[in-house]
C-alpha positions in Angstrom: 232.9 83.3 -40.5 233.0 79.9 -39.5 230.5 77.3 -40.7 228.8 75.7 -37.8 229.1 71.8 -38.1 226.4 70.1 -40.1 223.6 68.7 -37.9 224.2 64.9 -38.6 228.3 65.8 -37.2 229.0 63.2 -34.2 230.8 65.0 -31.2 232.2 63.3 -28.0 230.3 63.4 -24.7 230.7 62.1 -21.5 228.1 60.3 -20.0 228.6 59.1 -16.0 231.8 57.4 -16.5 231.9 56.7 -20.4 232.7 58.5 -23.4 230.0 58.2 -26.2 229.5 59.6 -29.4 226.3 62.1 -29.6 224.8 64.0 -32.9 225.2 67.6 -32.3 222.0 69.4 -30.8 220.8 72.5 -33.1 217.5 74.1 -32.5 216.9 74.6 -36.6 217.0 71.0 -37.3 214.9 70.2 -34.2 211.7 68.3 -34.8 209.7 70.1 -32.5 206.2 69.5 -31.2 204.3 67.4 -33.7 202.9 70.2 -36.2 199.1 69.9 -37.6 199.4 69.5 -41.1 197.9 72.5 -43.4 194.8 71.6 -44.8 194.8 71.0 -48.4 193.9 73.4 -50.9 190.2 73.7 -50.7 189.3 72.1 -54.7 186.5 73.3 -56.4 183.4 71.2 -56.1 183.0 69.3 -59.6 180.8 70.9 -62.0 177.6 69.7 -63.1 176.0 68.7 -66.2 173.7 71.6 -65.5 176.2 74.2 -65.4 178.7 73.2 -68.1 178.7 74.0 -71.6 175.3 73.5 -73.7 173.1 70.4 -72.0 171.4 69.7 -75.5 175.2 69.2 -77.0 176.1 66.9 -73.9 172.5 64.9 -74.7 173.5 64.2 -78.3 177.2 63.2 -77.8 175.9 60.1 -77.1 176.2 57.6 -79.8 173.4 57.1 -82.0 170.8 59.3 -80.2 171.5 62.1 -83.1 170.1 59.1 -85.8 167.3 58.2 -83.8 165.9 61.9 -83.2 166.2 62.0 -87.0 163.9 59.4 -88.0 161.7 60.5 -85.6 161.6 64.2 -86.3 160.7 62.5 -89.8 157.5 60.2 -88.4 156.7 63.2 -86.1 156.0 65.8 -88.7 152.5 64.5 -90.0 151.0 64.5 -86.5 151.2 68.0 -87.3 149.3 67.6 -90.6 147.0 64.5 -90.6 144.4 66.1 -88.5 144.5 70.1 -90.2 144.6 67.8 -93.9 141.7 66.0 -93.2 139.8 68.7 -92.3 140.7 71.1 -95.2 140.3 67.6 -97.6 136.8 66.8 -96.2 135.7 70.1 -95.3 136.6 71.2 -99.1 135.3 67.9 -100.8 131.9 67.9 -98.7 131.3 71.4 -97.4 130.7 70.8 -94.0 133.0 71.4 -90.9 131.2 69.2 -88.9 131.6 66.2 -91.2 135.5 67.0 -90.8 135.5 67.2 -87.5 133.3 64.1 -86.4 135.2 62.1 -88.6 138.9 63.2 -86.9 137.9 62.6 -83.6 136.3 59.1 -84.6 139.7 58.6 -85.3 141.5 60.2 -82.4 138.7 57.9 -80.1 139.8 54.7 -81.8 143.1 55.7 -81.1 142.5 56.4 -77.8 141.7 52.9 -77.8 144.0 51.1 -79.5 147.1 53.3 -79.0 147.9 52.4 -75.3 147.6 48.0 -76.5 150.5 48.8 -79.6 152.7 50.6 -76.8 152.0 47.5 -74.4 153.4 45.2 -77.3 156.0 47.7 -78.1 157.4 47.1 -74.2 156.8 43.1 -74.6 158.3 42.9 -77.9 160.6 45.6 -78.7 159.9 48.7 -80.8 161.3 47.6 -84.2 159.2 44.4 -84.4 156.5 46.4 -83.6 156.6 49.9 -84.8 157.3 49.4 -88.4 154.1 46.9 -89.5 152.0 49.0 -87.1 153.1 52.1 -89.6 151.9 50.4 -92.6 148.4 49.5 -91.6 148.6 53.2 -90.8 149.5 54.5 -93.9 147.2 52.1 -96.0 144.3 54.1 -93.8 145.3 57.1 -94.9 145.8 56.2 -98.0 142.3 54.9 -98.0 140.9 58.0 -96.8 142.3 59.9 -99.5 140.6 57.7 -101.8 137.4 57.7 -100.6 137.6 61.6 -100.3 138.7 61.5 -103.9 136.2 59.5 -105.4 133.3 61.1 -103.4 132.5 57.5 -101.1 129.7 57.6 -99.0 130.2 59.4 -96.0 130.4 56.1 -93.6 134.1 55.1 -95.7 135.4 58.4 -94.4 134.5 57.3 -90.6 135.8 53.6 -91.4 139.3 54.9 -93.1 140.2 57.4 -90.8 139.8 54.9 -88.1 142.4 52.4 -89.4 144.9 55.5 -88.5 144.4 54.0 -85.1 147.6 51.9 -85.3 149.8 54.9 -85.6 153.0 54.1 -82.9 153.3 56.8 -80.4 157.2 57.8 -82.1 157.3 60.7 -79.3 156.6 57.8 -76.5 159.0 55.6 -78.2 162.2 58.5 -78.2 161.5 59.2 -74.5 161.4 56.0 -73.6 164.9 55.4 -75.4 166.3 58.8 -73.7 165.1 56.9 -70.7 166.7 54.0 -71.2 170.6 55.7 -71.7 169.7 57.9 -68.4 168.6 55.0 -66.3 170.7 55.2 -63.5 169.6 57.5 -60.6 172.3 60.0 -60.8 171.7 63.9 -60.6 173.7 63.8 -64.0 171.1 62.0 -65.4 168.2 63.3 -63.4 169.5 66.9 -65.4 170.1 64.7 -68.2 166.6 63.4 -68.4 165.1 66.9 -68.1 166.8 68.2 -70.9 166.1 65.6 -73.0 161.9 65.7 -71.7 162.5 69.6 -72.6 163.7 68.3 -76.2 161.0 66.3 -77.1 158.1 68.2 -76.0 159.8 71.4 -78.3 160.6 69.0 -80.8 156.5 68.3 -80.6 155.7 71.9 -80.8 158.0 71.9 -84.1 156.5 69.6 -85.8 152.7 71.1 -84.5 154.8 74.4 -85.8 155.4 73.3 -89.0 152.7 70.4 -89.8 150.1 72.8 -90.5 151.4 74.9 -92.2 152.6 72.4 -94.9 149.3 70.5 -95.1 148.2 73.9 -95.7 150.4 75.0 -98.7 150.0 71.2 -99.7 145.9 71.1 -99.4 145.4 74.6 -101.4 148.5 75.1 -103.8 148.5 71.6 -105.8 145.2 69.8 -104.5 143.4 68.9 -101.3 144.8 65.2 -100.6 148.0 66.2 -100.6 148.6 66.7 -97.5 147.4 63.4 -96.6 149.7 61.7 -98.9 152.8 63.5 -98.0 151.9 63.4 -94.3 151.7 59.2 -95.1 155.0 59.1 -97.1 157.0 60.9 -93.9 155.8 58.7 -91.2 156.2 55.6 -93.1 160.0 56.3 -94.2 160.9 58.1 -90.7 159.8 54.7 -88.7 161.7 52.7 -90.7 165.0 55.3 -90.0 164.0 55.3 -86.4 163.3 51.0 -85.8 167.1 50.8 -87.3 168.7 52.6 -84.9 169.3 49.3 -82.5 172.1 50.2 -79.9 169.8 53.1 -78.2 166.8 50.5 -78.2 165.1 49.6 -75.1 165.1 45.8 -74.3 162.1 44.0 -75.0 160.9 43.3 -71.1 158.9 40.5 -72.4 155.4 39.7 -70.4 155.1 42.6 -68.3 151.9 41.3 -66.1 154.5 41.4 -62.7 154.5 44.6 -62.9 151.9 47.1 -61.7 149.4 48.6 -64.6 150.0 52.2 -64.7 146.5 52.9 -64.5 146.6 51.2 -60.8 148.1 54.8 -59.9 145.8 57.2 -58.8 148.3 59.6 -58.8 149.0 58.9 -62.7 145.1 58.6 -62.8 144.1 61.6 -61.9 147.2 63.3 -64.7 145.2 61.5 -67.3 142.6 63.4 -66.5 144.6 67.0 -66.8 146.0 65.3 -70.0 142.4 64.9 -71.5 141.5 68.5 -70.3 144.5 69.9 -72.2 144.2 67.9 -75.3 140.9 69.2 -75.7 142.6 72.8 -75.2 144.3 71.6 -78.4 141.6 70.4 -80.9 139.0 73.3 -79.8 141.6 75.5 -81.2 142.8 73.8 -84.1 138.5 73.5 -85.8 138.0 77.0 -84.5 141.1 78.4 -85.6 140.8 77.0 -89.3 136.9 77.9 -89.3 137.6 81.7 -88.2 140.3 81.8 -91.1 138.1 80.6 -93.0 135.0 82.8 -92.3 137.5 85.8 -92.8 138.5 85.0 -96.1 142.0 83.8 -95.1 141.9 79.8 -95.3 145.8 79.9 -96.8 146.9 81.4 -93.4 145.6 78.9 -91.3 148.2 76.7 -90.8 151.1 79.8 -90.3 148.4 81.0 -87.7 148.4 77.7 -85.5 152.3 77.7 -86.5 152.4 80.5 -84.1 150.8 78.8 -81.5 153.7 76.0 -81.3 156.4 78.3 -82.2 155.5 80.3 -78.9 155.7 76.8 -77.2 158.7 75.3 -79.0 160.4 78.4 -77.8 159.7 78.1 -74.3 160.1 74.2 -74.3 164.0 74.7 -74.8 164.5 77.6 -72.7 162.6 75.0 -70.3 165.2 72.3 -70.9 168.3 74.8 -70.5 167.2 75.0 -66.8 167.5 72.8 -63.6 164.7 70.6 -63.1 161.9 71.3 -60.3 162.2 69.3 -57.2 158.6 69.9 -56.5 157.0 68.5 -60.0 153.2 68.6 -58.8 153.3 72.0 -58.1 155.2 73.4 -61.2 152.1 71.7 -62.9 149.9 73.2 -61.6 151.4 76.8 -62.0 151.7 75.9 -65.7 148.7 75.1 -66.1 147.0 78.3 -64.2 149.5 80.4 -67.2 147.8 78.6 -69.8 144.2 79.0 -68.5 145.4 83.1 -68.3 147.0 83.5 -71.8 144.0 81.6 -73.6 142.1 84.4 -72.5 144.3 86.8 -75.2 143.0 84.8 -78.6 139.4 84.8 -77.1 139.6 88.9 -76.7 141.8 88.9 -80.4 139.0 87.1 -82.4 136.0 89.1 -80.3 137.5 92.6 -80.7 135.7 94.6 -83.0 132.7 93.4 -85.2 135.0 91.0 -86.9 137.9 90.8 -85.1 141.5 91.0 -86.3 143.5 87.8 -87.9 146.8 89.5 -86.9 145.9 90.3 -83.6 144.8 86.8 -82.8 148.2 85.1 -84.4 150.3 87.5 -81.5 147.6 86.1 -79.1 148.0 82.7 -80.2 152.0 82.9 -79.9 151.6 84.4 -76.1 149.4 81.8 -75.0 151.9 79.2 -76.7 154.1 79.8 -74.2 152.7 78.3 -71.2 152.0 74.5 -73.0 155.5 73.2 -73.8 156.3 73.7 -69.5 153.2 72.3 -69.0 153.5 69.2 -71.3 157.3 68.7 -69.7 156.3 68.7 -66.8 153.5 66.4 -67.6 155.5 64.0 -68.7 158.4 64.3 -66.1 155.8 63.0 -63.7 154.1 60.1 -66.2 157.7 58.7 -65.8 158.1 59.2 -62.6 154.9 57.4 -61.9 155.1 54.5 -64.4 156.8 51.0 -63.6 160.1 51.0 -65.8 159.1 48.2 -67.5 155.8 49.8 -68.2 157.1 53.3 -69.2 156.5 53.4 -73.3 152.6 52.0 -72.1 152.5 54.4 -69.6 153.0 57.4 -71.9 151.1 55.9 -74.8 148.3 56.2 -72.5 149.2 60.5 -71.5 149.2 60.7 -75.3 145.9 59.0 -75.2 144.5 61.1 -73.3 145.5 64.2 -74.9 144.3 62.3 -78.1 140.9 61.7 -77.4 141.0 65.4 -75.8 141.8 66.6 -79.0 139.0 64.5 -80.1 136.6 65.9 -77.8 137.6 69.5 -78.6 137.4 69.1 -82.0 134.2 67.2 -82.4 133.3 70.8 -79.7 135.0 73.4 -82.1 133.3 72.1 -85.6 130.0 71.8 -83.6 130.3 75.5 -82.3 131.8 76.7 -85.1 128.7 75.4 -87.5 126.2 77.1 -85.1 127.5 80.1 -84.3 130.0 83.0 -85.3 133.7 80.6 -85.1 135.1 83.7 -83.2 133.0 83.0 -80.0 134.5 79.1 -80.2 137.7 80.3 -78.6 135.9 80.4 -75.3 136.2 76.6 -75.6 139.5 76.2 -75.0 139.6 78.4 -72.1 137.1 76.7 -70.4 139.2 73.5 -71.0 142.3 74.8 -70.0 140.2 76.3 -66.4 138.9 72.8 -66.1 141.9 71.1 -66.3 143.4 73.7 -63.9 141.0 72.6 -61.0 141.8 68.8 -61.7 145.5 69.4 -61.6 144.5 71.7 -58.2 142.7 68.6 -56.6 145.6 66.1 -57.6 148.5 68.4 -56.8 149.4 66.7 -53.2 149.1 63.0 -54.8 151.2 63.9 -57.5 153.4 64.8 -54.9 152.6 61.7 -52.4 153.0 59.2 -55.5 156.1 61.4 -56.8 159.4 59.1 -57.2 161.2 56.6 -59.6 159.5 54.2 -61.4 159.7 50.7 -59.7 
């Protein structure tokens, strides 16, 4: 067969009156009309933090953030113990529950008070220069309290010692506001980022309310009452100083922070105080009432493991929290969170009133449902108080939610040693459902400001 010329061949051609040279016409080398070009292959849209691998291994391959959750673990743990070791100390020591409870929420007041003025120097100054001689004057009050437990002081020192507690740094505000600080920018990376790490601490909260009581429990009964007051010192002091070394995942110091707006200026962040103070007293009606109805049943020992219950339920559902995608709509997740923990406290309530004496076992399962519900509550809580609070402002601004839950852990318990004193403990569980219902209809009232105020810190 034979081969057709090439397309570039030239061939003659006449043209009018000339001969020219022309490139031979074939119709498989033609260019044709203009062709649309194919579109490319469709790529895959990149995958987000939320949907790739583990989130809590993406949130510690960060440099230095697994250090700084160490040391703070560490300083964590006795806010688990402090309160539960006082009471078993002084409650033991000078056989009264009401003594015990008056004199931990004297303390928890004067922390109310003095609390949010370390966190503003915190912000001005830096956590390091702050935190660490703020610990010691901390310690030497607890270490003072032990004392005058030991030595049988008049009942004023007990009041006077506790007190000096008050300058205790808020080490959970502190590691948020550092996760805050490395997941500044407004990405939805580190919006998911953020979330997860929120998720983190408020578990990592519930683990050391998990385990704080029930080590100042074995520590109180099985070598002798103050020593979980002395371990509970020892801890916070050496986790502080692990945590104040950790310098590259520090916050800057923002100096004199009066240009920016107070947090409390926010009604929206105003009215969240007030769920926060509702909820903390959810927590220290519990904690009396729970250690009295032990107590009353012959079961002191178990006290702690029963409470451990409580945050294990909540630890558990704080990380399955964090594992998800964060809710666009955060005023009304709050308020579904906290209508679940007004229903589950019901369950310890009908635990400890079943039967003429009610059941220990029955109320731990009770306690472990209602757990549950706090650690998406708390999140969520404090996914707003950031949202709310002027960056500059933010470790002042969640000193003062911890505040609040502190002095409603103050009021609760101060409530639960009362009750329990006057009538059967078991009927005292109706105190924390009534707090938990009360701040249900505050969180109800502010759930459209929360959403009107709802947006980055300025």
């Amino acid at each position: 067969m034979p081969k057709s010329p090439a397309p570039d061949t030239l061939l003659p051609a006449v043209t009018g009156d000339s001969l020219v040279l022309a490139r031979r016409y074939d119709a498989r080398f033609a260019p044709g009309p203009p062709s649309t070009p194919e579109p490319p292959e469709p790529t895959r849209p990149p995958r987000t933090a939320g949907r790739r691998g583990n989130p809590y291994a993406r949130l510690f391959a960060i440099p230095g953030t697994r250090a700084f959750t160490a040391g703070n673990l560490l300083a964590r743990l006795p806010m688990g113990m402090f309160s539960v070791s006082a009471v078993i100390m002084i409650a033991g020591s000078r056989g009264s529950y009401a003594l015990a409870g008056a004199v931990t929420a004297t303390g928890l007041a004067v922390t109310a008070l003095v609390a949010p003025r370390t966190a503003r120097l915190v912000d001005r100054y830096g956590q390091a220069r702050i935190a660490v001689p703020a610990t010691v004057i901390a310690a030497l009050g607890s270490l003072a309290l032990l004392l005058c437990v030991r030595y049988d002081a008049p009942d004023w020192t007990l009041f006077a010692a506790y007190a000096a507690t008050a300058t205790t740094p808020n080490t959970g505000g502190m590691s948020r506001a550092r996760w805050a600080h490395l997941h500044r920018e407004a990405t939805p990376e580190n919006a998911a980022a953020l979330h997860t790490a929120n998720s983190f601490e408020q578990a990592a909260d519930e683990l050391c309310f998990m385990l704080g009581p029930v080590l100042a429990a074995f520590l109180c009964t099985a070598l002798f009452p103050e020593a979980g007051t002395l371990t509970g010192a020892i801890l916070l002091l050496t986790g502080v100083l692990i945590f104040a070394a950790q310098r590259s995942t520090e916050p800057p110091a923002t100096g004199r922070t009066d240009a920016a707006r107070a947090p409390l200026h926010s009604p929206a962040l105003a009215a969240l105080l007030a769920v926060f103070l509702a909820t903390g007293a959810v927590f220290g009606a519990t904690e009396v009432v729970t250690l009295a109805f032990a107590d009353d049943r012959g079961h002191q020992a178990w006290a702690g493991a029963v409470l451990a219950l409580q945050a294990a339920g909540s630890c558990a559902a704080g990380l399955l929290l964090g594992a998800l995608r964060p809710a666009r709509r955060l005023g009304r997740r709050l308020v579904l969170c906290v209508a679940a923990m007004s229903a589950l406290l019901a369950l310890p309530l009908l635990a400890a009133t079943a039967g003429a004496t009610g059941s220990l076992p029955l109320l731990a399962c009770g306690l472990l449902i209602a757990g549950a519900a706090t650690a998406p509550t708390m999140v969520t809580g404090m996914t707003l108080v950031q949202r709310l609070t002027p960056a500059s402002r933010l470790n002042e601004g969640m000193t003062l939610a911890v505040t609040a839950l502190l002095a409603g852990i103050a009021t609760g318990a101060a409530a639960g040693g009362w009750t329990v004193e006057h009538t059967d403990p078991a009927h005292g569980y109706a105190l924390p459902l009534g707090a938990a219902l009360l701040a249900l209809l505050i969180a109800s009232a502010g759930a459209r400001r929360f959403g009107h105020d709802e947006g980055p810190a300025a």
